[in-house]
Backbone as XML, in Angstrom:
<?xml version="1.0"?>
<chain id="A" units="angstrom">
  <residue number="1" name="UNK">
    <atom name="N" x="15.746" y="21.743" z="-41.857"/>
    <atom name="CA" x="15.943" y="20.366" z="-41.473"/>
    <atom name="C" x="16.500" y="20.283" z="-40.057"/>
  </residue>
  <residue number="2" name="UNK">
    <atom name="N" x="17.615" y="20.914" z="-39.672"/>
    <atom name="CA" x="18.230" y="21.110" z="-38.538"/>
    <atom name="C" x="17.443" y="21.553" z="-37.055"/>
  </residue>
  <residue number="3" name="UNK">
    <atom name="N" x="15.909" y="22.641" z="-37.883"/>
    <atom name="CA" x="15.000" y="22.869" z="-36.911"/>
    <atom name="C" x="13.919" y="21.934" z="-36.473"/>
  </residue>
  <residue number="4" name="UNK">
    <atom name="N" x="13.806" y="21.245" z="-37.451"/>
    <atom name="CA" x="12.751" y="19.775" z="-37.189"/>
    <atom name="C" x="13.606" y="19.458" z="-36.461"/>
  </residue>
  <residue number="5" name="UNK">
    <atom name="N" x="14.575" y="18.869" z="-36.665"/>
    <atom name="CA" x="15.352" y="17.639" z="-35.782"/>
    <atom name="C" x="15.476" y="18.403" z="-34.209"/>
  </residue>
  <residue number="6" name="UNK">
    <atom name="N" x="16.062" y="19.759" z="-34.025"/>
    <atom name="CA" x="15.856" y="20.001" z="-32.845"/>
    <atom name="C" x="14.496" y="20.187" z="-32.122"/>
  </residue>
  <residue number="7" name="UNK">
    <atom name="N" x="13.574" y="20.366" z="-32.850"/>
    <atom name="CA" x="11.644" y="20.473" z="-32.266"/>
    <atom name="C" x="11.589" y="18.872" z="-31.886"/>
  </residue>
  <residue number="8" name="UNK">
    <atom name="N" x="11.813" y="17.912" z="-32.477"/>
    <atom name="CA" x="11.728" y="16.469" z="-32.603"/>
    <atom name="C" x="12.729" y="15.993" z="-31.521"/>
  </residue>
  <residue number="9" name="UNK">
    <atom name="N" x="13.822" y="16.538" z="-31.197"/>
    <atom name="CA" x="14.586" y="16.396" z="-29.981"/>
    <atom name="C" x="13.829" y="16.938" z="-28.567"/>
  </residue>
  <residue number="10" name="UNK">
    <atom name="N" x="13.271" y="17.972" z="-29.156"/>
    <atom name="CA" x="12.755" y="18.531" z="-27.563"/>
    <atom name="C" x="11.383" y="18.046" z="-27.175"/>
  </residue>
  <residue number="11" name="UNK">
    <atom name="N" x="10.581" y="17.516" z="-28.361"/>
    <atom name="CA" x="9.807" y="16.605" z="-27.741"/>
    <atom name="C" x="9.320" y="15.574" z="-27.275"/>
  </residue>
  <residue number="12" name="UNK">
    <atom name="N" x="10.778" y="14.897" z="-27.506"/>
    <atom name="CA" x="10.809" y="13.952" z="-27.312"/>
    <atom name="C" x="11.545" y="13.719" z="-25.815"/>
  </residue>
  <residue number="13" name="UNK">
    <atom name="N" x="12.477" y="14.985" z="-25.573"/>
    <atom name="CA" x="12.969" y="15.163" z="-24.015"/>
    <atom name="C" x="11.994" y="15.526" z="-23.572"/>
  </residue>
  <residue number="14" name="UNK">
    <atom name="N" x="11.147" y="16.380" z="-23.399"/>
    <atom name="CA" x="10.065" y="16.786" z="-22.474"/>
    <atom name="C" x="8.306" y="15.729" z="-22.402"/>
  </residue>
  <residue number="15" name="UNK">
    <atom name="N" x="8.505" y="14.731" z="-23.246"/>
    <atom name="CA" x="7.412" y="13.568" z="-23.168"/>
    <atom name="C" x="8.190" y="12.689" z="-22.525"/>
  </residue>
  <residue number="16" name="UNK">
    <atom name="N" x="9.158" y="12.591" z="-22.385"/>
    <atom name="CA" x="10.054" y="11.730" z="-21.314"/>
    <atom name="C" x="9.867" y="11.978" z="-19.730"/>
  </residue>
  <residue number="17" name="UNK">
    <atom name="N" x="9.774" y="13.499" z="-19.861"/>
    <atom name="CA" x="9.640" y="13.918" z="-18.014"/>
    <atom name="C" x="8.392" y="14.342" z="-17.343"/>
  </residue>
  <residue number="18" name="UNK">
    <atom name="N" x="7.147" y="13.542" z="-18.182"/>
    <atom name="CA" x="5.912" y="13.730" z="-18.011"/>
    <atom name="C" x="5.257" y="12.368" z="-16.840"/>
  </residue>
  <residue number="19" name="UNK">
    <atom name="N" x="4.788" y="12.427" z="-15.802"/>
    <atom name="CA" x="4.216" y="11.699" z="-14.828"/>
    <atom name="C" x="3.517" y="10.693" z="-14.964"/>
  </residue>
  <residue number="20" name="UNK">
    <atom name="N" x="3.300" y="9.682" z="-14.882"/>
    <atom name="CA" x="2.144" y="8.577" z="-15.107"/>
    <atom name="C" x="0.730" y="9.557" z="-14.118"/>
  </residue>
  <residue number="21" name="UNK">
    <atom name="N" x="-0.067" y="8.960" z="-14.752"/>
    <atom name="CA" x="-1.313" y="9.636" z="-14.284"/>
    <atom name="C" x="-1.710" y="8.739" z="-12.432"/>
  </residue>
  <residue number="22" name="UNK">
    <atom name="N" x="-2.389" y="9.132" z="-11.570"/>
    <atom name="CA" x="-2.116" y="8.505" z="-10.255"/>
    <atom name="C" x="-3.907" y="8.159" z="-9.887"/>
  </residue>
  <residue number="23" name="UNK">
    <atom name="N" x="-4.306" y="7.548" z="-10.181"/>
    <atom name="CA" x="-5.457" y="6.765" z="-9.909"/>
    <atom name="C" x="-5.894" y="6.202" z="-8.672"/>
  </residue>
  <residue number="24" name="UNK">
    <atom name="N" x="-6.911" y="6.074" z="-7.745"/>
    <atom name="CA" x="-7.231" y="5.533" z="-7.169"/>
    <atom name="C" x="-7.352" y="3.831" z="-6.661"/>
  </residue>
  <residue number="25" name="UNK">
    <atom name="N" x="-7.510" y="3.547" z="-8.041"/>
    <atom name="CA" x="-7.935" y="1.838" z="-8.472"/>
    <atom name="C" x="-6.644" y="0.961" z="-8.048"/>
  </residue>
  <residue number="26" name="UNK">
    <atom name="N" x="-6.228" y="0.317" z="-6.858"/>
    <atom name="CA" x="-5.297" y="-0.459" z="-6.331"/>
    <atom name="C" x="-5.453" y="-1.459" z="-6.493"/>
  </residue>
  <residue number="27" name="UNK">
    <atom name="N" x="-6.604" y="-2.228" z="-7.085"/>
    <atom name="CA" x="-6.387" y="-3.433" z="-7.939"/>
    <atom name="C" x="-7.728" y="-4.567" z="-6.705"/>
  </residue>
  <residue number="28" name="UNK">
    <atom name="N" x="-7.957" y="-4.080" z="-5.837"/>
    <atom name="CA" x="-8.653" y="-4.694" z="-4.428"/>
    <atom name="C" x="-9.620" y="-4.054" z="-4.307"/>
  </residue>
  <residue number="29" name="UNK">
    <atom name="N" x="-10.435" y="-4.724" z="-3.693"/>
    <atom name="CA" x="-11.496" y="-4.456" z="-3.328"/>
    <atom name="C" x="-11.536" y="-3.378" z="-1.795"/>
  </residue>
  <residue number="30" name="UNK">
    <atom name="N" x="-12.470" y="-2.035" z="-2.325"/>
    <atom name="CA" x="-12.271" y="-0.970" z="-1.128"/>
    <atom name="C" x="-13.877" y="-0.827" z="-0.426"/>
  </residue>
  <residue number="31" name="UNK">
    <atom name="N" x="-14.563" y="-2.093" z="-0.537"/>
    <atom name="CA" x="-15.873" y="-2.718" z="0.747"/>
    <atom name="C" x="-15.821" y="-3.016" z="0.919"/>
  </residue>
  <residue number="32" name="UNK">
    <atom name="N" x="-15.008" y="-3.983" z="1.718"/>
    <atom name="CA" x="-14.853" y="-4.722" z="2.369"/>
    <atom name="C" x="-14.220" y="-4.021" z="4.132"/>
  </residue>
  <residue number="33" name="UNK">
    <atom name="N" x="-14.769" y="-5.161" z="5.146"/>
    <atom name="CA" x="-14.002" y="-5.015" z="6.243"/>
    <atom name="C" x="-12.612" y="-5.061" z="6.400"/>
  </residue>
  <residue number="34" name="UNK">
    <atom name="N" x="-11.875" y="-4.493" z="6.971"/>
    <atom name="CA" x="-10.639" y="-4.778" z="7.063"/>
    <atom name="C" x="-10.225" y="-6.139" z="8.401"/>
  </residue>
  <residue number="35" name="UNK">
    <atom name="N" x="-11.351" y="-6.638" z="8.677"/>
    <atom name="CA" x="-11.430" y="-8.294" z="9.313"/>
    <atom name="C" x="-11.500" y="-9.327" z="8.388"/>
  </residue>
  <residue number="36" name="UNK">
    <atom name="N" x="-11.773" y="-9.195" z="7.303"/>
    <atom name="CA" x="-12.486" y="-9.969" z="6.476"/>
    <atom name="C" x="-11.525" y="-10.251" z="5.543"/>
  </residue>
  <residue number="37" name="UNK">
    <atom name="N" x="-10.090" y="-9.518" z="5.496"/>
    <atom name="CA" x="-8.705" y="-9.993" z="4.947"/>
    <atom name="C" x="-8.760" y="-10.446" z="3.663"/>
  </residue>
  <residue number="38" name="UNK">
    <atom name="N" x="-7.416" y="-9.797" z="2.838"/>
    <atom name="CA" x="-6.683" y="-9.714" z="1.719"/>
    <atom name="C" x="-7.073" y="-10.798" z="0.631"/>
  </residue>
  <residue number="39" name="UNK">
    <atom name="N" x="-6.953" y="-12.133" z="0.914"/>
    <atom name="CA" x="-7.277" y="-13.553" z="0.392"/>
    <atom name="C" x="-5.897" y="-13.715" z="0.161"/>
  </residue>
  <residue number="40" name="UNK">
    <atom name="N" x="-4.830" y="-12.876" z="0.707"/>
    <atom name="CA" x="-3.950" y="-14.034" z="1.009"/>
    <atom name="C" x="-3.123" y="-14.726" z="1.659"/>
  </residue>
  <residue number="41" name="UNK">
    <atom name="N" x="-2.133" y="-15.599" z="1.385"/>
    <atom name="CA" x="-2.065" y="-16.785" z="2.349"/>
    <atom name="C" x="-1.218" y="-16.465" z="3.531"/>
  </residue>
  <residue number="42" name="UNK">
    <atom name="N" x="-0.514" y="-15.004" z="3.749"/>
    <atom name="CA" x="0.214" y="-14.452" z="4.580"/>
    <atom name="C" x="-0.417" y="-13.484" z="5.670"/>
  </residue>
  <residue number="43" name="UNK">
    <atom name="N" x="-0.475" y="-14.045" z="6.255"/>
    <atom name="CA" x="-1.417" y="-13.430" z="7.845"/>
    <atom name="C" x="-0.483" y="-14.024" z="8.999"/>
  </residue>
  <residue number="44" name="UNK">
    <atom name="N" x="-0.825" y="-12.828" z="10.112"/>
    <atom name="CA" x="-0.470" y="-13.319" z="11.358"/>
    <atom name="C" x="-0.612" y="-14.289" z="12.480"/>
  </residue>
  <residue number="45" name="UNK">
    <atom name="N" x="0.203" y="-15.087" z="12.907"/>
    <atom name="CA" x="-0.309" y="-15.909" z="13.763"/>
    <atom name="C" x="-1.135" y="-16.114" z="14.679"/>
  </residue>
  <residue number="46" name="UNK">
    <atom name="N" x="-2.300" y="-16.669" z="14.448"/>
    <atom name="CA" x="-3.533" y="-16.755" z="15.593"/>
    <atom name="C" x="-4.711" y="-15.760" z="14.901"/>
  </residue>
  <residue number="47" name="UNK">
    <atom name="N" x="-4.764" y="-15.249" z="13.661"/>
    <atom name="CA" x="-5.351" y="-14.650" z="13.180"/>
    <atom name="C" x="-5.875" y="-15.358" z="12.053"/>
  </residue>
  <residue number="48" name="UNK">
    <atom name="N" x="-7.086" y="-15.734" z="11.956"/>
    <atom name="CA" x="-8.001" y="-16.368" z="11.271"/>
    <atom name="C" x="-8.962" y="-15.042" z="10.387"/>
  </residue>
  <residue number="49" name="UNK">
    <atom name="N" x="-8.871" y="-15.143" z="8.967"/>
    <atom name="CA" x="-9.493" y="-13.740" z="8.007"/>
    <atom name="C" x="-11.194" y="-14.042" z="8.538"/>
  </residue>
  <residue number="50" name="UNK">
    <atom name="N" x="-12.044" y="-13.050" z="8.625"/>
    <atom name="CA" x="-13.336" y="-12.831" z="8.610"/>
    <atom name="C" x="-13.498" y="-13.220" z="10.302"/>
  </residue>
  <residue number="51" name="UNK">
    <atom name="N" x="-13.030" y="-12.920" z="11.035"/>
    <atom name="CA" x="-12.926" y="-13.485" z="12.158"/>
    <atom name="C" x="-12.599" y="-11.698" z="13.411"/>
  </residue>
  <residue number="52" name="UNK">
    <atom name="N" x="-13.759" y="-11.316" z="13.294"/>
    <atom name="CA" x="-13.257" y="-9.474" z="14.009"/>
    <atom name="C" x="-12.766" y="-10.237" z="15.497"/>
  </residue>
  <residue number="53" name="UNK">
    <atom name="N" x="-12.923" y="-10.584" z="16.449"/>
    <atom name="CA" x="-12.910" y="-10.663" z="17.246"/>
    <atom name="C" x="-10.928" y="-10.745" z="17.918"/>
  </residue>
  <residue number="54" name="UNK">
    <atom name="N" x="-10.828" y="-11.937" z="16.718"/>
    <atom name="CA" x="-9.262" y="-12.358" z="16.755"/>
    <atom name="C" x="-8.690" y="-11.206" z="15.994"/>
  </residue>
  <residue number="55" name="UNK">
    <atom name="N" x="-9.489" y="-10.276" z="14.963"/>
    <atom name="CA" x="-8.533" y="-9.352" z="14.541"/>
    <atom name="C" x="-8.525" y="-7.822" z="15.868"/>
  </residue>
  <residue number="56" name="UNK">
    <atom name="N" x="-9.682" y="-7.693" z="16.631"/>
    <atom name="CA" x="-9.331" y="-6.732" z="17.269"/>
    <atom name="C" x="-7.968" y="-7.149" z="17.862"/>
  </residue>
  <residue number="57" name="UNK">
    <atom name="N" x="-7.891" y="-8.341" z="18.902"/>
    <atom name="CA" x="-6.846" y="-9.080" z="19.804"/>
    <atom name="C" x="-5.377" y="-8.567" z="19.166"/>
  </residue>
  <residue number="58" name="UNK">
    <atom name="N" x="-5.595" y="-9.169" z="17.642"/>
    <atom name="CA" x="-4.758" y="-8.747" z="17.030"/>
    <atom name="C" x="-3.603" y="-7.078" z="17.155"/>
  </residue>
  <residue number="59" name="UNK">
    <atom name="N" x="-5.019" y="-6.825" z="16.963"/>
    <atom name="CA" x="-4.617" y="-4.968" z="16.911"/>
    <atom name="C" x="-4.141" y="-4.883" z="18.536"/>
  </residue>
  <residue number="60" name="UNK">
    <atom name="N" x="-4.442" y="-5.498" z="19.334"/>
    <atom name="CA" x="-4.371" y="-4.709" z="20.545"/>
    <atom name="C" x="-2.886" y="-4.967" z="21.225"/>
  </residue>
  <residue number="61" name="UNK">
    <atom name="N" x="-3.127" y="-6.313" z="20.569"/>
    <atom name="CA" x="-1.289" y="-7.127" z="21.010"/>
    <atom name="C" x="-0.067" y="-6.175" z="20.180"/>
  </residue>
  <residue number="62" name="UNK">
    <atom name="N" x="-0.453" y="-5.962" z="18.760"/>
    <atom name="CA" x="0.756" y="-5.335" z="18.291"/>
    <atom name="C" x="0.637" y="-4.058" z="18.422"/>
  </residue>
  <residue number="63" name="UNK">
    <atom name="N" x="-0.217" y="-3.069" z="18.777"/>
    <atom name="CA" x="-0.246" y="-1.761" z="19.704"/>
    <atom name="C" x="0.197" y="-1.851" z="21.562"/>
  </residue>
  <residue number="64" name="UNK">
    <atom name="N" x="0.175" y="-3.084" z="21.776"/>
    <atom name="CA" x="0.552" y="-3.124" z="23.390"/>
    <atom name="C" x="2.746" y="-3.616" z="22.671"/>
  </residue>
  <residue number="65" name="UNK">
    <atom name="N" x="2.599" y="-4.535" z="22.330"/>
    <atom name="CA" x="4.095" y="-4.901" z="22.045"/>
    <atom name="C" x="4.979" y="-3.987" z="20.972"/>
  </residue>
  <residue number="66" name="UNK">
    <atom name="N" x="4.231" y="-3.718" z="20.542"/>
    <atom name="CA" x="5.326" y="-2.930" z="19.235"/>
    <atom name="C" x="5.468" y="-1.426" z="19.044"/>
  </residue>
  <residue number="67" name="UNK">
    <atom name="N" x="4.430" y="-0.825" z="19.600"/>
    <atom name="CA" x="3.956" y="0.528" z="19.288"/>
    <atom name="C" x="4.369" y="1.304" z="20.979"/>
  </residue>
  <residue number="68" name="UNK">
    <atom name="N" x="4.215" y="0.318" z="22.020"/>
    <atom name="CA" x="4.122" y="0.911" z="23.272"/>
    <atom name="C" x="5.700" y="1.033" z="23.608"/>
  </residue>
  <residue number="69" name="UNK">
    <atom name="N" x="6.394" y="2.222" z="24.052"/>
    <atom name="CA" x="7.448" y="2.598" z="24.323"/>
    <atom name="C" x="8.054" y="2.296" z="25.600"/>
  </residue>
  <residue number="70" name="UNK">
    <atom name="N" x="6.752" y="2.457" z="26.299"/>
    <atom name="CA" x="6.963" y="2.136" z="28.043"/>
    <atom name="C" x="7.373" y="0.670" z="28.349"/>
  </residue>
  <residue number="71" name="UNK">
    <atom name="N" x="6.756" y="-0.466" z="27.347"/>
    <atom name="CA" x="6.364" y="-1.493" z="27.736"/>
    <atom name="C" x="8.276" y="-2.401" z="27.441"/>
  </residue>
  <residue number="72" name="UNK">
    <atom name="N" x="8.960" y="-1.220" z="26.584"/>
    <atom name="CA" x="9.862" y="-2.174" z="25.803"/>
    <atom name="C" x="10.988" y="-2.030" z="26.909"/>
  </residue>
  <residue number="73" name="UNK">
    <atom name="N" x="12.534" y="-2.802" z="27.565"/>
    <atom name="CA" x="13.193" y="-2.646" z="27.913"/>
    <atom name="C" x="14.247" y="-2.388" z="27.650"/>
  </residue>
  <residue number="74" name="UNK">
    <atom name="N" x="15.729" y="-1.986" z="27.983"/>
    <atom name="CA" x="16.655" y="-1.707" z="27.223"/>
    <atom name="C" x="17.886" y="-2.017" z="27.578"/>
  </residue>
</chain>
């Protein structure tokens, strides 16, 4: 009896420290453009979804302001 209960203890500690399985599937759609935006209502200013043109601008402003080291003062 004492050996069940400890087999029944230890498998129940070691199904405890077992991983969720890690999947690909993020819940979104992975064909889409990345111009063609999320569907939702939180986007950057001056950035209109399905719109590449305003999203390159996009990219180029927050790689010139945020990313560029030279550009920042101190």
């Amino acid at each position: 009896m004492r050996r069940a209960l400890l087999a029944m203890g230890t498998v129940l500690a070691l199904a405890a420290c077992t991983e969720k399985p890690q999947t690909l599937d993020s819940g979104g759609k992975q064909d889409t453009a990345s111009f063609q935006g999320t569907g939702m209502p939180f986007v950057a200013p001056g950035w209109k979804p399905g719109d590449k043109i305003s999203w390159e601008q996009q990219l180029k402003t927050r790689a010139q302001n945020g990313q560029n080291d030279y550009v920042k003062v101190n």
